[in-house]
N, C-alpha and C positions, 0 to 999 in steps of 0.2 A: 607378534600378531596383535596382542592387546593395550599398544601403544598405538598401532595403524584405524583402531577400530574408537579410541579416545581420542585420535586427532581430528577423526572424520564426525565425531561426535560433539565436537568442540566447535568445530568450521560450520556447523549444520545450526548448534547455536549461535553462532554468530550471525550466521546471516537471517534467523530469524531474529534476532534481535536487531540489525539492521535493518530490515524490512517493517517492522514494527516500530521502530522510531521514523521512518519513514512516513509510513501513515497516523504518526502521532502529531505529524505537523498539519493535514488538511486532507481532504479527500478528493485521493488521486482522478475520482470523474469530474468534479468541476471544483475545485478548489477550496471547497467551502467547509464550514463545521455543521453538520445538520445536526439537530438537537438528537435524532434518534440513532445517532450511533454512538456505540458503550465506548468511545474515545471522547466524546466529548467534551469531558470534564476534564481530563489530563491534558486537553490540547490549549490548557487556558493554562498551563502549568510553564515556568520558563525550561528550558533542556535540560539541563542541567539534573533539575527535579525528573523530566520523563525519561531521562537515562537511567536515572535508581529504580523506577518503578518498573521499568521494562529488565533490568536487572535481576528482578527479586521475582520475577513470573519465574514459573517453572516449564519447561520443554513441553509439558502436556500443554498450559496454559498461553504458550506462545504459539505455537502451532493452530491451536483453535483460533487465534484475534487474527491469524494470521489469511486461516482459512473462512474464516468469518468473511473477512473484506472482500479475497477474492470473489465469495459468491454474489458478497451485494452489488459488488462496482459491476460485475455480470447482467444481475437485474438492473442495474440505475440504469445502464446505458440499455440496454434493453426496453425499457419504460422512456426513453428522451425519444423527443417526434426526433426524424431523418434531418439530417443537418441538409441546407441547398446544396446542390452539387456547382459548384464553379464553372463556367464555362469559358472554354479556354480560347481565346484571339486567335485564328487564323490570318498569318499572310498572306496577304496578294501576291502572289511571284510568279511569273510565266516559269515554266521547266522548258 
């Protein structure tokens, strides 16, 4: 049982660690580096380097950057005016 429970605790790190190196390349609402996010500075880092440092967080600390971003990219698109809606060509076809 305490194997099942260190696998699933391992797989949980990973994929926060995943997800975090993830967003340590640009931000996921429009691509960019804005100065006001605590990624910032690691994202001028080559990989290599934001693999170790995303490494060396701890489960508490990846969890928060992780849930950090959820909430902003929440707000950013929430704050972005209504993208135009596409309107879409109709054919001419008798039925």
């Amino acid at each position: 049982m305490k194997t099942k429970a260190l696998g699933a605790a391992a797989l949980r790190r990973a994929r926060l660690e995943q997800t975090a190196l993830f967003l340590s390349d640009n931000c996921p609402v429009d691509l960019t580096n804005p100065v006001s996010c605590p990624l910032h500075d690691l994202r001028r880092l080559a990989v290599s380097e934001r693999q170790k440092w995303v490494a060396g967080l701890t489960l508490k600390d990846l969890k928060y950057l992780v849930q950090y971003h959820e909430t902003c990219a929440i707000e950013r698109r929430r704050n972005q005016p209504p993208r135009p809606r596409r309107v879409r060509k109709t054919l001419n076809v008798e039925r």
